[in-house]
C-alpha positions in Angstrom: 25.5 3.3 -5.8 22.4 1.5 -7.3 21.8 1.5 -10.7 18.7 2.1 -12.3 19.2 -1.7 -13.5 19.9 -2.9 -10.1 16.8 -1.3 -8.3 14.4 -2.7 -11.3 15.6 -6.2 -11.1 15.0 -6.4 -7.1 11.4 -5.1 -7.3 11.0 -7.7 -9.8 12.8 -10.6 -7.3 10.6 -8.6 -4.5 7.4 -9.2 -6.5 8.5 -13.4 -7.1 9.0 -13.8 -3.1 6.0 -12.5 -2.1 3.9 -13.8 -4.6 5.6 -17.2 -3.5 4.9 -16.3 0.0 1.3 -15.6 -0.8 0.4 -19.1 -2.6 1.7 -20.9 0.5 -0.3 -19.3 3.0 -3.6 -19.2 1.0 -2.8 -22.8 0.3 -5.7 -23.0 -2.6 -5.3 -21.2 -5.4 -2.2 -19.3 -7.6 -1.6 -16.2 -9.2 -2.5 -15.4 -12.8 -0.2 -13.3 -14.5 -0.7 -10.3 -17.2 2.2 -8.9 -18.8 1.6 -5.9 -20.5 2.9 -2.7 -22.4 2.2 1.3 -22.1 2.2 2.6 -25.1 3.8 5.8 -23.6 7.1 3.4 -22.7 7.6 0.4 -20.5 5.1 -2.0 -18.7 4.7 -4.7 -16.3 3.8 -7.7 -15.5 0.2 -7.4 -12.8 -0.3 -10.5 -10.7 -3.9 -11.2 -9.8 -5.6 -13.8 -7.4 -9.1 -14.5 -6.7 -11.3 -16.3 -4.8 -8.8 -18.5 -2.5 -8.8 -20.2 1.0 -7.7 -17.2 2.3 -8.0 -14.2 -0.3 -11.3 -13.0 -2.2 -9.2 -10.6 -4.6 -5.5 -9.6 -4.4 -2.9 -8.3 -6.5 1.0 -7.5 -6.7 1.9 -5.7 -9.5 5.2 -5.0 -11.1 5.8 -1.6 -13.5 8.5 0.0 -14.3 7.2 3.0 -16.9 9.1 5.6 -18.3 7.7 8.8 -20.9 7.3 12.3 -21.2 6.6 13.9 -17.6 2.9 16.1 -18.0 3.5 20.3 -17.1 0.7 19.1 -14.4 2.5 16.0 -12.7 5.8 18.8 -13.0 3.4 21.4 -11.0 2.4 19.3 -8.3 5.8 18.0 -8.1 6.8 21.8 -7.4 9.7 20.8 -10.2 11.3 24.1 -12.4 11.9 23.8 -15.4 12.1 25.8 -19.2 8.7 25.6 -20.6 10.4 24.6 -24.3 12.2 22.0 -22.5 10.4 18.4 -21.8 11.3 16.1 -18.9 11.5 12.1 -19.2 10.7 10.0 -16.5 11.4 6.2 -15.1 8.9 4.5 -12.8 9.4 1.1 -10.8 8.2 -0.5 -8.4 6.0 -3.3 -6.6 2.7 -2.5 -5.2 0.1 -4.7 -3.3 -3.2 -4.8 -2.3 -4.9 -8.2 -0.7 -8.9 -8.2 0.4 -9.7 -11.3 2.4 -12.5 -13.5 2.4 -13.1 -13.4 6.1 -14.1 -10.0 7.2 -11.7 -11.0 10.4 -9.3 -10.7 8.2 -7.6 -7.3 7.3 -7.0 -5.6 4.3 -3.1 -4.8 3.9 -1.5 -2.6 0.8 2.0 -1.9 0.4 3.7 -0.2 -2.1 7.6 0.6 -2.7 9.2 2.0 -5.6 11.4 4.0 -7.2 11.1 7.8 -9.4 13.8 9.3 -11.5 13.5 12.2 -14.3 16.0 13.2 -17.0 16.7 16.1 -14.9 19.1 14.1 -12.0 16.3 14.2 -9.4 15.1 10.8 -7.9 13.6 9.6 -5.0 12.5 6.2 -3.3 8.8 6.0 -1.6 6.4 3.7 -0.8 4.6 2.3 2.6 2.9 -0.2 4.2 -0.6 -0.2 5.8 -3.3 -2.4 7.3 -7.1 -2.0 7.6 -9.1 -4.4 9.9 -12.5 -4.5 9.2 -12.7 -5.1 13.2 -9.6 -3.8 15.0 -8.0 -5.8 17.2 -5.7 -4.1 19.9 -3.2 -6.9 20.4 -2.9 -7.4 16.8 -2.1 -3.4 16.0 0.3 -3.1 18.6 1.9 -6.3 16.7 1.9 -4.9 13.4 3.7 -1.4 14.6 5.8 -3.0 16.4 7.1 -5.0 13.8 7.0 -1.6 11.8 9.0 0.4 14.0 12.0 -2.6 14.4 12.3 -2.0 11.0 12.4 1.5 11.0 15.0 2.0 14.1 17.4 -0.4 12.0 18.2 2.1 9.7 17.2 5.0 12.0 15.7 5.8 15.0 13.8 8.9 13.1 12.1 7.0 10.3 9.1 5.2 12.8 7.8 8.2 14.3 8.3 10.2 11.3 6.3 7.8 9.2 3.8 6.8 10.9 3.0 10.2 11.1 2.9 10.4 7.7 0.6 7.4 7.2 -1.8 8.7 9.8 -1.9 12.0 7.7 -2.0 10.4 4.1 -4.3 6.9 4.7 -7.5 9.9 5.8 -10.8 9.7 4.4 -10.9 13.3 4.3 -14.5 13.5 3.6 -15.3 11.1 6.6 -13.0 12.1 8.6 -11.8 9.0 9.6 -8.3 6.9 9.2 -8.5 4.7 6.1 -7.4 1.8 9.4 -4.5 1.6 11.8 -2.0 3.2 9.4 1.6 2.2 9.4 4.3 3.5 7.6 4.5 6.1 4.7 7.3 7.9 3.2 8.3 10.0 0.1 10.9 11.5 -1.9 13.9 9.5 0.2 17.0 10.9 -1.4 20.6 11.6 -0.4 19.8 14.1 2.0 20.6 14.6 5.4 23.7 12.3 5.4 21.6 9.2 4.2 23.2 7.7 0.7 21.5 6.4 -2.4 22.0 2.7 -0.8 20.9 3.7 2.4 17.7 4.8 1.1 17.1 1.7 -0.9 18.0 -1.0 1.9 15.3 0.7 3.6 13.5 0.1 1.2 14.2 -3.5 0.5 13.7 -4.1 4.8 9.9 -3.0 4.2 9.2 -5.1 1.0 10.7 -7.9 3.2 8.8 -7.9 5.9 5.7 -8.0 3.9 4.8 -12.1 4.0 6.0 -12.1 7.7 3.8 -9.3 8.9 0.5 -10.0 7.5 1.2 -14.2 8.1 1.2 -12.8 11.7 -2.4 -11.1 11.3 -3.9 -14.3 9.0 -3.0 -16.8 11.3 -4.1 -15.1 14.4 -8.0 -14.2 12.6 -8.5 -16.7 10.2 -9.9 -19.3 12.1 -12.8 -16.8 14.1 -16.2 -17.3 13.5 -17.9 -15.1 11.7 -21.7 -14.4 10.3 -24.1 -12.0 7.9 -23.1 -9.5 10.6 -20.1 -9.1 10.5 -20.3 -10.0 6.1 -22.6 -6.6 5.6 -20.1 -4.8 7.8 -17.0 -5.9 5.5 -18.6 -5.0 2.6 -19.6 -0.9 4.1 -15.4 -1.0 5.4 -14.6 -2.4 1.7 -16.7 0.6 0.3 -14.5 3.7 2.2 -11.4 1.7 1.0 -12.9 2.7 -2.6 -13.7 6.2 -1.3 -10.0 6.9 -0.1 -8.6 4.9 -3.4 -10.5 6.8 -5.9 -10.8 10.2 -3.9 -7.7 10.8 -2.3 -4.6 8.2 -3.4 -1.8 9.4 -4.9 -0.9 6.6 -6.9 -3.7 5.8 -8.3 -4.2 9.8 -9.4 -0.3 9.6 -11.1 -1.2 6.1 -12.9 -4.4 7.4 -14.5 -3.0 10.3 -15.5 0.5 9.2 -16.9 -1.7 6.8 -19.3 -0.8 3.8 -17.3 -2.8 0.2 -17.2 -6.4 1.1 -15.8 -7.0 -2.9 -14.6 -3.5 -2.8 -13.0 -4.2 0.6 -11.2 -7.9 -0.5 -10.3 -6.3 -4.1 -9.4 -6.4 -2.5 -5.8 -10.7 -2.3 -5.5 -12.2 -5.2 -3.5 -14.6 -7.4 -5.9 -17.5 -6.4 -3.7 -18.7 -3.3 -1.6 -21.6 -1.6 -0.3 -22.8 1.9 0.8 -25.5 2.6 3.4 -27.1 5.8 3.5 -26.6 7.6 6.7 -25.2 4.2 7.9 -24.9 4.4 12.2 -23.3 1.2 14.4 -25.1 0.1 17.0 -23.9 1.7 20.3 -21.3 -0.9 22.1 -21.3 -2.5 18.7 -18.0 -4.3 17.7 -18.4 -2.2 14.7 -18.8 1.2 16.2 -15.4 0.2 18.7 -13.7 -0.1 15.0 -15.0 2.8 14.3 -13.8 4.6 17.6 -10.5 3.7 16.8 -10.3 5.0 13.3 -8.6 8.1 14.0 -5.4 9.6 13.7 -2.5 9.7 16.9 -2.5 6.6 18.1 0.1 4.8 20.1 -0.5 1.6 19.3 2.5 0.4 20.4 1.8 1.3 23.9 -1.9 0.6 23.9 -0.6 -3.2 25.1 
C-alpha cells in the first residue's frame, strides 16, 4: 500500500515532468518558482510562467498542507465526529491551470491529489478539463478520447462515470452554461468496491501522465491559426466566466481560502486579463455563438466524429 511519503514524493516528480514538458513546448520562456510555508503546517513550492511563445499566464503548483480540520470543512464533508475532539488533516497534490496567448488555443486545468484525516479516512481526487475559447469538434472528440483510454485501463466504469461528473461540476450555474468541453472529474476514490489503495492511485498517476501529451495534441493542432481583435475581445469575455466558475462555484479554490492556504497559489489559476460585457449576445452564425451552442452539458463527443 502507498505511504503517505510515497504519494507526496510522486506529485512532487509529477509536478518536475510536466513543468519540463511545458518549457519545451512553449520553447521561450521558463518557470519561476516560489516556495513557500502555511503557517497552519506545510507548504509548497507554486510554479508560475508568464508571457511565453505559447502561454500568457500558467501555473503548476505543488502543496502538501496539513492542520487542524474547521467544524465547517467537517460539515460539508458530512464527517461525525465528538465535538471536544479535533481532527488533523494532510493535503497533497499537483494542480494546473495554463491560459494561452492565442485565443485558438484552449484553456486546460488539471488537478490530482490526495486527502487524509487523523481519523483513518482518505481519499484520492482530482480531474482534468479543457475550455476552447472556439470549440473545435475534431479536437474534443480527440481529447475524450484520449480521456476515456485512460479511464477503461483501469476500468471500463470510470469514463462514463466521470465525465459525468465533470459535466455536472465544470457548470456556470448562474449562466447556465458548461465551464467548456468537460473531461474527467472524480472524488473521494477509496478502497471501495473491490478497488485497492494502489489501484486508486495508479489511476491517478495515468491522468497526471497524460497531461503534456494531451494538451501538446490541442497546441500543435491551433497554434499556428490566424487570429484577430475578434477573436482577442472574445478570449478575453471566455477568460472572464472562467473567473465566474473559479471564484463562484470551485471547490478547491473555496477549501484553500478557507483552510488559510497561499492566496497567490490559489488565485495562480485567474487569467492575467478578462473582460465582462453587459448583456453580451454573439452574432447569429457567429463562430462565437457555435462555441456557445456547444457549451452544454451531455455531450458525446466521442461520437460527434
Amino acid at each position: 500500500m502507498p505511504s503517505e511519503t510515497e504519494i507526496t514524493d510522486w506529485f512532487k516528480e509529477l509536478q518536475d515532468n510536466i513543468c519540463d514538458g511545458l518549457e519545451k513546448l512553449d520553447g521561450e520562456v521558463s518557470f519561476h518558482e516560489d516556495m513557500w510555508s502555511r503557517e497552519g503546517g506545510g507548504g509548497g513550492r507554486t510554479r508560475v510562467i508568464r508571457n511565453g511563445a505559447l502561454i500568457e499566464k500558467g501555473g503548476v503548483n505543488f502543496s502538501a498542507v496539513e492542520g487542524h480540520m474547521p467544524p465547517e470543512l467537517l460539515k460539508v464533508l458530512k464527517v461525525e465526529t465528538e465535538t471536544s475532539k479535533k481532527i488533523s488533516f494532510y493535503a497533497t497534490g499537483v494542480s494546473i491551470v495554463l491560459h494561452p496567448q492565442s485565443p485558438m488555443i484552449p484553456i486546460i486545468h488539471m488537478n490530482v491529489r490526495y486527502f487524509q484525516m487523523s481519523n483513518g479516512l482518505w481519499w484520492f481526487g482530482g480531474g482534468i478539463d479543457l475550455t476552447p475559447h472556439y470549440v473545435d469538434l475534431i479536437l474534443a472528440g480527440d481529447f475524450h478520447r484520449h480521456l476515456k483510454k485512460v479511464c477503461d485501463k483501469h476500468h471500463i466504469s470510470y469514463y462514463p462515470e466521470f465525465k459525468k461528473w465533470a459535466d455536472d461540476y465544470f457548470f456556470i450555474q448562474h449562466r447556465n452554461e458548461s465551464r467548456g468541453i468537460g473531461g474527467i472529474f472524480f472524488d473521494r476514490l477509496k478502497e471501495k468496491g473491490g478497488f485497492t489503495k494502489l489501484q486508486r492511485f495508479n489511476f491517478v498517476k495515468e491522468v497526471g501522465n497524460a497531461f503534456v501529451p494531451l494538451y501538446t495534441h490541442q497546441v500543435n493542432n491551433t497554434r499556428k491559426l490566424d487570429y484577430g481583435q475578434n477573436e482577442l475581445n472574445w478570449q478575453r469575455l471566455r477568460r472572464g466566466r472562467y473567473v465566474e466558475f473559479n471564484l463562484v462555484w470551485d471547490r478547491g479554490t473555496k477549501f484553500g481560502l478557507e483552510t488559510n492556504g497561499r492566496t497567490e497559489s490559489i488565485l495562480m489559476s485567474l487569467p492575467p486579463q478578462a473582460d465582462w460585457e453587459y448583456c453580451f449576445s454573439a452574432e447569429a452564425n457567429s463562430a462565437e455563438e457555435k462555441t456557445l451552442n456547444k457549451l452544454k452539458k451531455g455531450i458525446n463527443w466521442i461520437d460527434l466524429f
